[in-house]
Biopython code that builds the backbone (N, CA, C, O; Angstrom):
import numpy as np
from Bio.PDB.StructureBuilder import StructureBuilder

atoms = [
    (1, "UNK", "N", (-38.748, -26.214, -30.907)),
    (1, "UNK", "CA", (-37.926, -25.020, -30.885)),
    (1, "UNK", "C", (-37.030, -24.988, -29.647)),
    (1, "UNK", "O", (-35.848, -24.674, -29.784)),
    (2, "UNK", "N", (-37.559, -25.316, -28.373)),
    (2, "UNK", "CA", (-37.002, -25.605, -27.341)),
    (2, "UNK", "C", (-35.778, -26.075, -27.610)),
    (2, "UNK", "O", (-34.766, -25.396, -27.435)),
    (3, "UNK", "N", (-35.769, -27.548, -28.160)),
    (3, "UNK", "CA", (-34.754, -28.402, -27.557)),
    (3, "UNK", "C", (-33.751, -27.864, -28.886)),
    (3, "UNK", "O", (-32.542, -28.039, -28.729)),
    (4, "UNK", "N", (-34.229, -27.197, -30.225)),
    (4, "UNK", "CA", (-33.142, -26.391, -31.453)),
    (4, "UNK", "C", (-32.210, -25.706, -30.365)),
    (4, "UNK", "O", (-31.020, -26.018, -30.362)),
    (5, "UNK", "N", (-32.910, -24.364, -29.015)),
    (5, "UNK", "CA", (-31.990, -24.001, -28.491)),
    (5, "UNK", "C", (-30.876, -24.327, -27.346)),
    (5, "UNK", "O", (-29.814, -23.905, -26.887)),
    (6, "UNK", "N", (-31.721, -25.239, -27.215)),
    (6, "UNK", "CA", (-30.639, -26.304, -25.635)),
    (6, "UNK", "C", (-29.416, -27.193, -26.985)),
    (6, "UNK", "O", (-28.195, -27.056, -26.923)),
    (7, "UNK", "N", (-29.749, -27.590, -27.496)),
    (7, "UNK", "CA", (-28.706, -28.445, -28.570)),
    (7, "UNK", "C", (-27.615, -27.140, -28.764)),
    (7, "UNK", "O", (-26.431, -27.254, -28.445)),
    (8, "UNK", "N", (-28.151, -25.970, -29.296)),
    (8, "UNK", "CA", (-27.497, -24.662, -29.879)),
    (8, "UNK", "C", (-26.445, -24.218, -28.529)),
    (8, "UNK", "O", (-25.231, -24.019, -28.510)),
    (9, "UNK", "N", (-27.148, -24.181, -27.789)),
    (9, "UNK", "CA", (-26.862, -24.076, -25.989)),
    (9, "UNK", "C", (-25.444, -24.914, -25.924)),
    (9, "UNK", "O", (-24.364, -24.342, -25.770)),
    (10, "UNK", "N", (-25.534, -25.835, -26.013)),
    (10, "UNK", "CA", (-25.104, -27.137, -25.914)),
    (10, "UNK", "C", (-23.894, -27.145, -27.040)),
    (10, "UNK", "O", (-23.065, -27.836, -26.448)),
    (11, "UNK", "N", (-23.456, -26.891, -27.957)),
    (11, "UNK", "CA", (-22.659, -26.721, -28.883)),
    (11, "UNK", "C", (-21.743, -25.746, -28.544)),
    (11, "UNK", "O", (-20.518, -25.823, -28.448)),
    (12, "UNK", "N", (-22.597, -24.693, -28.353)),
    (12, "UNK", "CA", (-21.842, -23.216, -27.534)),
    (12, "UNK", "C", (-20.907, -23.860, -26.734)),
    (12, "UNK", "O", (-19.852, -24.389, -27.085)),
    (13, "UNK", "N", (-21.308, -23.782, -25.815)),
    (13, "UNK", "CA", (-20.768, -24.788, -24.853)),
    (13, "UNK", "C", (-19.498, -25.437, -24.688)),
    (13, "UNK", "O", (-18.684, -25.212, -23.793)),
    (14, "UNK", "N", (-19.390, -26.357, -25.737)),
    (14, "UNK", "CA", (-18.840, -27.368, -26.146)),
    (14, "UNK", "C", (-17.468, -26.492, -26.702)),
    (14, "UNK", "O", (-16.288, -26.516, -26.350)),
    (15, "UNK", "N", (-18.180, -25.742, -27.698)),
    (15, "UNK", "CA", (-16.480, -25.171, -28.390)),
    (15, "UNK", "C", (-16.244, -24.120, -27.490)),
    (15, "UNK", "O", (-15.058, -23.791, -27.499)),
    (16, "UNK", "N", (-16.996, -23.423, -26.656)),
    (16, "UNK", "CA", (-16.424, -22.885, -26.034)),
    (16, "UNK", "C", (-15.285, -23.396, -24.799)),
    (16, "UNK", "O", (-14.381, -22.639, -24.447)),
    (17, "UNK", "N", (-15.401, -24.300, -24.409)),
    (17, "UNK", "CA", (-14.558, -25.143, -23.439)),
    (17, "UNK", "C", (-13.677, -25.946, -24.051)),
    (17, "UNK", "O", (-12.924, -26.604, -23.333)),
    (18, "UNK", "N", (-13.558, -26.091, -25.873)),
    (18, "UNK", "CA", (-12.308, -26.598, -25.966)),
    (18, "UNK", "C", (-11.632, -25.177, -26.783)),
    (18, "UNK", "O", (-10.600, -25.363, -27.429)),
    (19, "UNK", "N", (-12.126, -24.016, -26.748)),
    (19, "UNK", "CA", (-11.506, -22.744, -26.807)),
    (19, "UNK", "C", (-10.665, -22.789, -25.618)),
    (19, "UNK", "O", (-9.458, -22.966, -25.781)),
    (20, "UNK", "N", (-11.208, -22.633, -24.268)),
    (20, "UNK", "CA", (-10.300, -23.066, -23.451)),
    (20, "UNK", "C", (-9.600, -23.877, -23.006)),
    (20, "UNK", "O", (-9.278, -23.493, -21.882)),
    (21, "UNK", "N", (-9.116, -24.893, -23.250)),
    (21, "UNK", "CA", (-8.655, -26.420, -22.933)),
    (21, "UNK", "C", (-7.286, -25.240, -24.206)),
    (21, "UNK", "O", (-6.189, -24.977, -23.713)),
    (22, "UNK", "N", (-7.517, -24.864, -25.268)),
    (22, "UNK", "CA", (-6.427, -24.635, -26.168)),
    (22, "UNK", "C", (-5.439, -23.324, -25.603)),
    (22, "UNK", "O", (-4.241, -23.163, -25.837)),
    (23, "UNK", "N", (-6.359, -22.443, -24.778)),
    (23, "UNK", "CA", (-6.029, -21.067, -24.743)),
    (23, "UNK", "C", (-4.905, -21.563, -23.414)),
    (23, "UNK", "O", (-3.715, -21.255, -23.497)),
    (24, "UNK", "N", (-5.435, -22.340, -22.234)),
    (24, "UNK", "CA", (-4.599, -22.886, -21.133)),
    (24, "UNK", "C", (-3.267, -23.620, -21.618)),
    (24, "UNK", "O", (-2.160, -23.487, -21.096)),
    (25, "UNK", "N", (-3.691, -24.693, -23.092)),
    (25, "UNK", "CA", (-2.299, -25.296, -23.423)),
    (25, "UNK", "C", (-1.417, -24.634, -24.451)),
    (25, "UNK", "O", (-0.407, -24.970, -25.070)),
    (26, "UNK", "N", (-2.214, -23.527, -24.396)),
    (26, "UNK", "CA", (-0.964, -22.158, -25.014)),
    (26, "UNK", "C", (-0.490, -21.324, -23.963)),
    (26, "UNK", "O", (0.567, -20.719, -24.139)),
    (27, "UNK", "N", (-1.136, -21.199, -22.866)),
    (27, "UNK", "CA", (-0.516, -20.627, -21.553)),
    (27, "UNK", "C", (0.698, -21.491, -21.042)),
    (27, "UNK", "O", (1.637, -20.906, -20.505)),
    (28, "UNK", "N", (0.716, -22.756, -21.176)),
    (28, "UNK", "CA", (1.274, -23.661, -20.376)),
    (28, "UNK", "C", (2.980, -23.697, -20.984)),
    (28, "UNK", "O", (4.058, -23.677, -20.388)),
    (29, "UNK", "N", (2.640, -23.756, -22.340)),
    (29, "UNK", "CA", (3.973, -23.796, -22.940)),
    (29, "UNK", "C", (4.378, -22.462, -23.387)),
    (29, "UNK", "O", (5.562, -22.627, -23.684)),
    (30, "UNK", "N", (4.131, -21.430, -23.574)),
    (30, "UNK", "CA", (4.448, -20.260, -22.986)),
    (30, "UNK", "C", (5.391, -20.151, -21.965)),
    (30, "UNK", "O", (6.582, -19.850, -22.048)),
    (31, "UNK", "N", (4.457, -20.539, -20.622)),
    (31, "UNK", "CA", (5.296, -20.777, -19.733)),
    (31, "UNK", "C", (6.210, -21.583, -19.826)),
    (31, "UNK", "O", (7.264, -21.064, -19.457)),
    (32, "UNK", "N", (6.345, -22.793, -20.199)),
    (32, "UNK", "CA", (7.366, -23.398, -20.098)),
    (32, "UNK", "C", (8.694, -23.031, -20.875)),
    (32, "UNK", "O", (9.832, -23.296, -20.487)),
    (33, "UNK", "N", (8.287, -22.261, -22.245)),
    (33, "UNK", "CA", (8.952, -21.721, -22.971)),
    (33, "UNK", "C", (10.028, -20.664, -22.110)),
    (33, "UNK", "O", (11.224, -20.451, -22.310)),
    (34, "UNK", "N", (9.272, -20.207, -21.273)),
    (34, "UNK", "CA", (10.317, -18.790, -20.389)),
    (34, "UNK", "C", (10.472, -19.106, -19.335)),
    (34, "UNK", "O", (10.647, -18.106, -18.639)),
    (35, "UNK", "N", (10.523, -20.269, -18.613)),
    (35, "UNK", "CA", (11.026, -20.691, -17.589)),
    (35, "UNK", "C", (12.593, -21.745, -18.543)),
    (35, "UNK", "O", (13.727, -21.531, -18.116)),
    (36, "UNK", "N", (12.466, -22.441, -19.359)),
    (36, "UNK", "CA", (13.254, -22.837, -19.891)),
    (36, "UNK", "C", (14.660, -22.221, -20.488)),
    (36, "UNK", "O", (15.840, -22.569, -20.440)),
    (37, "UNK", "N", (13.774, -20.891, -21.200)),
    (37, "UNK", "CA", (14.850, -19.758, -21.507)),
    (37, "UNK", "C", (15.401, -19.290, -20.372)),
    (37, "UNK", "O", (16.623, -19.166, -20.457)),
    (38, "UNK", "N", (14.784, -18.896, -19.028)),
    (38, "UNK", "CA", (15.777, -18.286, -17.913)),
    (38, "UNK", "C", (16.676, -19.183, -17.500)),
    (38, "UNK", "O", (17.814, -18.787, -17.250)),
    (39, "UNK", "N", (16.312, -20.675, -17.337)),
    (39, "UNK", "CA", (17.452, -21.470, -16.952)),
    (39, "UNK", "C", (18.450, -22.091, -17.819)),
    (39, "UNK", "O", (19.340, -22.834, -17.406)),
    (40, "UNK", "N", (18.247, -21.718, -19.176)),
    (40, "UNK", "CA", (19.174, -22.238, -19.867)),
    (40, "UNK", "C", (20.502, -20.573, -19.821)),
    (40, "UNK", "O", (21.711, -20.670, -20.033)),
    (41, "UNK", "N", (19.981, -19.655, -19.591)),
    (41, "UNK", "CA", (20.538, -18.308, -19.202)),
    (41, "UNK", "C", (21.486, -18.336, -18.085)),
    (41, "UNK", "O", (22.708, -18.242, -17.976)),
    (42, "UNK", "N", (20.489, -18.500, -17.290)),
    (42, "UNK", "CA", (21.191, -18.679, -15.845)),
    (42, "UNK", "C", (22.257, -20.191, -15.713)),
    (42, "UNK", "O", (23.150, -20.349, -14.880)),
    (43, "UNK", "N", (21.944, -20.924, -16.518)),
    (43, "UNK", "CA", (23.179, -22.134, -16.424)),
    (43, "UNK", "C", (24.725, -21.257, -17.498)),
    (43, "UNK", "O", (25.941, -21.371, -17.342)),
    (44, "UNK", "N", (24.020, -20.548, -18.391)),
    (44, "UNK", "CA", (25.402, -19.771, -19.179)),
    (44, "UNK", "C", (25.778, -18.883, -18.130)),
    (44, "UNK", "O", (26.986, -18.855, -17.893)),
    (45, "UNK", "N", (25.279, -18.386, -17.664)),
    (45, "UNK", "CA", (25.697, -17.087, -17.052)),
    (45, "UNK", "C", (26.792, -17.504, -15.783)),
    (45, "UNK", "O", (27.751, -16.802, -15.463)),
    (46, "UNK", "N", (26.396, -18.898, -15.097)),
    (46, "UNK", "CA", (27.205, -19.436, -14.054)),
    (46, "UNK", "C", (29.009, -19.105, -14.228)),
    (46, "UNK", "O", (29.764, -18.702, -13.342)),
    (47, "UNK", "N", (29.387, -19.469, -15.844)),
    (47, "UNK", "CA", (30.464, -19.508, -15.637)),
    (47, "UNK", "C", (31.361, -18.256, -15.654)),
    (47, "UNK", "O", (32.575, -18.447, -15.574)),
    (48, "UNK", "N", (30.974, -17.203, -15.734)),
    (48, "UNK", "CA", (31.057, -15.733, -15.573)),
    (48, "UNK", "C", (30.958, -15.168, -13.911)),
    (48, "UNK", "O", (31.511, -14.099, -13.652)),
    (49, "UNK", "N", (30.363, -15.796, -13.000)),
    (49, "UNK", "CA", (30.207, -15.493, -11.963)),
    (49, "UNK", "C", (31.017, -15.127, -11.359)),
    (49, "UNK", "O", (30.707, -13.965, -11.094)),
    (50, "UNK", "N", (32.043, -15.376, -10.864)),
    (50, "UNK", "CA", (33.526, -15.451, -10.596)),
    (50, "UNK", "C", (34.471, -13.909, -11.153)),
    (50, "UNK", "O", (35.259, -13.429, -10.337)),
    (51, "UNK", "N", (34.332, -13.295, -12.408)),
    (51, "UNK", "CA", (34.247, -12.186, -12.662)),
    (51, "UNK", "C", (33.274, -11.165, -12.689)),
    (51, "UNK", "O", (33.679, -10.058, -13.041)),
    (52, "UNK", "N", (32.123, -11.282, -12.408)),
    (52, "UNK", "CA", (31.430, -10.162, -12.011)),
    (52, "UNK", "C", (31.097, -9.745, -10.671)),
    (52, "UNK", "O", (30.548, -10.612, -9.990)),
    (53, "UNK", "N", (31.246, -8.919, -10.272)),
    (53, "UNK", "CA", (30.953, -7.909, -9.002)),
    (53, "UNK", "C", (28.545, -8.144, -9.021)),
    (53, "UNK", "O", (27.695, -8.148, -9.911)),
    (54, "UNK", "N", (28.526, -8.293, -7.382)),
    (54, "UNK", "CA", (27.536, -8.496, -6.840)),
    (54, "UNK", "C", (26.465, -7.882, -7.704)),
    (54, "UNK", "O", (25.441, -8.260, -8.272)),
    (55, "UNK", "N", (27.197, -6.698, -7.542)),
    (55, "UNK", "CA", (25.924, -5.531, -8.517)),
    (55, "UNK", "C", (25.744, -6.442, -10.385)),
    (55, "UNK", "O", (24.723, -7.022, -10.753)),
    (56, "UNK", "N", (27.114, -6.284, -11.274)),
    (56, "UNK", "CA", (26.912, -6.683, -11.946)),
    (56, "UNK", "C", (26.240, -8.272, -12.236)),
    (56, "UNK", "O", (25.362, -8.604, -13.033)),
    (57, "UNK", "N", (26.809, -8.865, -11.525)),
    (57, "UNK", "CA", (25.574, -10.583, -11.104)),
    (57, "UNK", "C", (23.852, -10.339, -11.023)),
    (57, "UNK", "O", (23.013, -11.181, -11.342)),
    (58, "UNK", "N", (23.648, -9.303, -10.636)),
    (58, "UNK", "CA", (22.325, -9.159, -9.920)),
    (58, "UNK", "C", (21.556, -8.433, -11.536)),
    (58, "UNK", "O", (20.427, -8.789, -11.873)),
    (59, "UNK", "N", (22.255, -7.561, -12.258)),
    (59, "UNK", "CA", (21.753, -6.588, -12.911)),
    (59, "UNK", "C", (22.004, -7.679, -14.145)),
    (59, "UNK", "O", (21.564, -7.124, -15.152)),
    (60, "UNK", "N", (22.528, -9.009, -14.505)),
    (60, "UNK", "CA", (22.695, -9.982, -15.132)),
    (60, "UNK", "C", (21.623, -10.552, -14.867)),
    (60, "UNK", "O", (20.892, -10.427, -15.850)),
    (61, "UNK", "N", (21.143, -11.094, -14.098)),
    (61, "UNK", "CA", (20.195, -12.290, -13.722)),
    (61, "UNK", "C", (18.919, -11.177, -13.690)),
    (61, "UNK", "O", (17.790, -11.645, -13.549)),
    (62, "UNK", "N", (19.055, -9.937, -13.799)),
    (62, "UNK", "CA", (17.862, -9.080, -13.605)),
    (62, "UNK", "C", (17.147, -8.842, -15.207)),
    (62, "UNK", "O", (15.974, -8.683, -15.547)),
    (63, "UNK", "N", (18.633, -8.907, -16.115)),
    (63, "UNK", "CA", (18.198, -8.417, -17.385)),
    (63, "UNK", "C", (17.960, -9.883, -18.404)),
    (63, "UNK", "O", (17.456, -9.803, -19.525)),
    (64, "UNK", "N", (18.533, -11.523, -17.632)),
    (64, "UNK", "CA", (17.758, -12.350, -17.966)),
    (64, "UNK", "C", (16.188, -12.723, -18.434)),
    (64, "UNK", "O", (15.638, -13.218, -19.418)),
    (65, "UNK", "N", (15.746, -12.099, -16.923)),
    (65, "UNK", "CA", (14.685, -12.521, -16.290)),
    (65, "UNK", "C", (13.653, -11.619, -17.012)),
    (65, "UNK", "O", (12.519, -12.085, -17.121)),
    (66, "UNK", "N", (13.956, -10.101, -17.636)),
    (66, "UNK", "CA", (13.527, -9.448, -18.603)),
    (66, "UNK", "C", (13.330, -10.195, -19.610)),
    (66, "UNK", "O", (12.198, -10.510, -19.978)),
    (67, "UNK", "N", (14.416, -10.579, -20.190)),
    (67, "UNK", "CA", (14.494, -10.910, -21.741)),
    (67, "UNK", "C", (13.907, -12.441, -22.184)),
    (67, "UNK", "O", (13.857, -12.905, -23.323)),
    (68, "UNK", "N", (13.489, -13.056, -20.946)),
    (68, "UNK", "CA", (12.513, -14.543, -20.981)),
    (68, "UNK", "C", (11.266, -13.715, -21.150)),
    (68, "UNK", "O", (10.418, -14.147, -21.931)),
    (69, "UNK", "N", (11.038, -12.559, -20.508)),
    (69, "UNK", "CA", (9.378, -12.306, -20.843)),
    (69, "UNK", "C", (8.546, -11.978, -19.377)),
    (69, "UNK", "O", (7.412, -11.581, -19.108)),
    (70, "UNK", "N", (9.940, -12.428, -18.462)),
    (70, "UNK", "CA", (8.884, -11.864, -16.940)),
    (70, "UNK", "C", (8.892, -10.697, -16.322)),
    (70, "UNK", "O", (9.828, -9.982, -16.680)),
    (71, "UNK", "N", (8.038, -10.142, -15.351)),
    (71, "UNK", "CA", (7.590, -8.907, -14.876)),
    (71, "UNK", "C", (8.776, -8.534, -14.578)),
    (71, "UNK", "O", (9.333, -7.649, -15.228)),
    (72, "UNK", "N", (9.642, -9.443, -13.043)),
    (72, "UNK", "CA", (10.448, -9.259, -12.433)),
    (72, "UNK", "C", (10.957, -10.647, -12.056)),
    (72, "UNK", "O", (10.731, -11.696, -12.658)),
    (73, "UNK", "N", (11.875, -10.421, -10.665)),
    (73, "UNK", "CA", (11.899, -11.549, -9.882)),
    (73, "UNK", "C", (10.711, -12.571, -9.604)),
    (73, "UNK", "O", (10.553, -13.713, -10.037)),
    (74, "UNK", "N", (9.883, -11.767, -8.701)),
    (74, "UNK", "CA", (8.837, -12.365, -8.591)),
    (74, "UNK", "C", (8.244, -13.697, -9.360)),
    (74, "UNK", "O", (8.057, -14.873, -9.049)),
    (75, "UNK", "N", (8.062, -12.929, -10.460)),
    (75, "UNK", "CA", (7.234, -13.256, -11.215)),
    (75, "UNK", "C", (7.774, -14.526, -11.986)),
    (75, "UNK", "O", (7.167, -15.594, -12.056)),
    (76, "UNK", "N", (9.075, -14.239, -12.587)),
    (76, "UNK", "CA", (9.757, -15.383, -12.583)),
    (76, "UNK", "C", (10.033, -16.202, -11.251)),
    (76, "UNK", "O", (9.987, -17.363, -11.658)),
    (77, "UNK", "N", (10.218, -16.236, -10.285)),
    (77, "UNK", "CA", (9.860, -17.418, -9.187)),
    (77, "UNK", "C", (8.746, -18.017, -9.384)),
    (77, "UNK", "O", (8.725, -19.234, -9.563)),
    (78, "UNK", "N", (7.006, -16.856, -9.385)),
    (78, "UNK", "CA", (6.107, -17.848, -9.664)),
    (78, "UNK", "C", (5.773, -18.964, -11.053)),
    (78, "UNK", "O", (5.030, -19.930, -11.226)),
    (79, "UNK", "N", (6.874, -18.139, -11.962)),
    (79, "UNK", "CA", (6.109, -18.896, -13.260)),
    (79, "UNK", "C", (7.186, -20.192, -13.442)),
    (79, "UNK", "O", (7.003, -20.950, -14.395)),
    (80, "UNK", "N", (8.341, -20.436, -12.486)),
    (80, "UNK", "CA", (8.840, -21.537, -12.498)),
    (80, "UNK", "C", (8.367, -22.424, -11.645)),
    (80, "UNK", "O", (8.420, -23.590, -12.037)),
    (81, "UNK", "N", (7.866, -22.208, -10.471)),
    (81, "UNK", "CA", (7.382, -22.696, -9.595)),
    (81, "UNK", "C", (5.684, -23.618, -10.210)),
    (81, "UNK", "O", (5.186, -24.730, -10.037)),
    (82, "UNK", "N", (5.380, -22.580, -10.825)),
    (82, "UNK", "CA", (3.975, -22.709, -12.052)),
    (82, "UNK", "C", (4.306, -24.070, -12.797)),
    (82, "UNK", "O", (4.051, -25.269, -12.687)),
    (83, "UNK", "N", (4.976, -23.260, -13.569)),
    (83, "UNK", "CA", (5.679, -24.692, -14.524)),
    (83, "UNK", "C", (6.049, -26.276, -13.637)),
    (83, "UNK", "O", (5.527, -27.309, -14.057)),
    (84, "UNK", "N", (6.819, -26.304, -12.621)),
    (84, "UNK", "CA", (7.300, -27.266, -12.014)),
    (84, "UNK", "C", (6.245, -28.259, -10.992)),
    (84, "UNK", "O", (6.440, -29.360, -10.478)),
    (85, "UNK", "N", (4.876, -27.184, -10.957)),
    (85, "UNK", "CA", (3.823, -27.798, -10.175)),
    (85, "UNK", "C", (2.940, -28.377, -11.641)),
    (85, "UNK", "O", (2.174, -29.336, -11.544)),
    (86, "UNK", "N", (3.063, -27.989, -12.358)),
    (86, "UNK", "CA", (2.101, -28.616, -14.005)),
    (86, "UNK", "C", (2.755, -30.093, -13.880)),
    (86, "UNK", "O", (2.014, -30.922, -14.409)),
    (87, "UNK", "N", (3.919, -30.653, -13.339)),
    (87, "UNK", "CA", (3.833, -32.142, -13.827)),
    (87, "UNK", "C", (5.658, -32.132, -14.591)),
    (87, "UNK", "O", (6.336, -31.198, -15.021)),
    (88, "UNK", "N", (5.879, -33.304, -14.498)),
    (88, "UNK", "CA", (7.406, -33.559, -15.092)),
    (88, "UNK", "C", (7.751, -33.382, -16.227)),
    (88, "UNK", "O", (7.242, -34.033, -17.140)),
    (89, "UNK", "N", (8.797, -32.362, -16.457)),
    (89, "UNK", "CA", (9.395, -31.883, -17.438)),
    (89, "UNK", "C", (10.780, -32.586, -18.155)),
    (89, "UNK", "O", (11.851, -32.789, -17.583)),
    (90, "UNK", "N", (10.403, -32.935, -19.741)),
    (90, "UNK", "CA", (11.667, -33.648, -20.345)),
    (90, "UNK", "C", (12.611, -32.862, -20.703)),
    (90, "UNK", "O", (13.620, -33.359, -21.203)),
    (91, "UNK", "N", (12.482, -31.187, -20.498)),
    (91, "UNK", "CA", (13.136, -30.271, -21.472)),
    (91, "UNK", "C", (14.449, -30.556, -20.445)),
    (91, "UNK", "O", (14.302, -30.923, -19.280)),
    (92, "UNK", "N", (15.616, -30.346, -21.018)),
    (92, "UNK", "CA", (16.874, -30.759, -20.646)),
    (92, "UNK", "C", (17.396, -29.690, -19.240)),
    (92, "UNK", "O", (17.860, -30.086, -18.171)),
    (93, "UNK", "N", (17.083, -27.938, -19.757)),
    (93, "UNK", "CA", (16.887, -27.239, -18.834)),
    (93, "UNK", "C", (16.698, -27.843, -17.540)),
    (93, "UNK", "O", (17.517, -28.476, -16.873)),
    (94, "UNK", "N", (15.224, -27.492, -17.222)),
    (94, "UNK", "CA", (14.615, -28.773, -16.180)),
    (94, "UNK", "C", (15.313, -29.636, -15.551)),
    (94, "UNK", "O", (15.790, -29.390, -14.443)),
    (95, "UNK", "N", (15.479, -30.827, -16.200)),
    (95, "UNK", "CA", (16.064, -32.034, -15.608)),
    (95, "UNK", "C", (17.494, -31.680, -15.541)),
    (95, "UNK", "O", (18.144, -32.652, -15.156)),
    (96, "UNK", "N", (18.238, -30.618, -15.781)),
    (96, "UNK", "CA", (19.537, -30.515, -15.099)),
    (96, "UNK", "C", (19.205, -29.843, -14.000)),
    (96, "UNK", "O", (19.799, -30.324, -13.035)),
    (97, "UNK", "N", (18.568, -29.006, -13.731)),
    (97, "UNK", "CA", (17.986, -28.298, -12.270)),
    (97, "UNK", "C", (17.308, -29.053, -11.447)),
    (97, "UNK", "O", (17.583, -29.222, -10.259)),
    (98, "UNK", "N", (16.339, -29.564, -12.082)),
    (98, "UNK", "CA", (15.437, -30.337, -10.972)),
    (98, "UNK", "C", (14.771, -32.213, -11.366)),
    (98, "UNK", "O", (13.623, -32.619, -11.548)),
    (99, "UNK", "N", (15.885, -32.819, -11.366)),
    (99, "UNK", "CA", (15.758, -34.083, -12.122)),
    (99, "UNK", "C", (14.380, -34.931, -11.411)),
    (99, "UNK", "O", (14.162, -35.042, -10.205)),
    (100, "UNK", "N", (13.795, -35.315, -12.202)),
    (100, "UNK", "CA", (12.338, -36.281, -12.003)),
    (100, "UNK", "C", (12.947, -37.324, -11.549)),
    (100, "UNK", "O", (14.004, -37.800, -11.965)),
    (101, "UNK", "N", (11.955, -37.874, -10.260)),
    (101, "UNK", "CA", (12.245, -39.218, -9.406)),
    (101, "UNK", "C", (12.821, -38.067, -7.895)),
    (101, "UNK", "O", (13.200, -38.577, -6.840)),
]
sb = StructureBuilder()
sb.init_structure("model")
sb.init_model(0)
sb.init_chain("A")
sb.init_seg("    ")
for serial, (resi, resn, name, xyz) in enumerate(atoms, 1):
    if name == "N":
        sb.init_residue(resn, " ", resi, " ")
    sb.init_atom(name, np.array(xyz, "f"), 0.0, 1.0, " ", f" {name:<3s}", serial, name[0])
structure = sb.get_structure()
């Protein structure tokens, strides 16, 4: 009976940790998903710069940073910063900002 519940134990276990291994590589691309969307934003938005006033630039890159899915500034700094410490990115975004090598 013992070892029925260490095996049972043991199974638990098991799917429970590739529950997580799945739940992290749905976090991950998530993230990458809205770090990708802000910079593909912020590369459109560049060529507009030039006609908008400070305020309007700021309240642009503010209502970006909304519409990817983040808190704020902040938050988008950490979740690119997040993303860019996970390891090298092929998404095109990315490698026009921050090319690998």
């Amino acid at each position: 009976m013992k070892k029925a519940v260490q095996i049972e134990n043991a199974l638990e276990l098991r799917a429970l940790q590739r529950a997580e291994a799945q739940l992290d590589a749905a976090n991950r691309a998530y993230l990458a998903m809205q770090v990708h969307g802000l910079l593909n934003a912020l590369r459109e938005m560049e060529e507009f710069t030039d006609r908008l006033s400070d305020h309007q630039f700021n309240g642009a890159i503010r209502d970006a940073i909304l519409a990817c899915g983040f808190a704020d500034e902040v938050d988008a700094w950490q979740g690119i910063m997040e993303h860019l410490r996970s390891g090298p990115c092929n998404e095109s975004s990315c490698q026009e900002r921050f090319p690998i090598g």
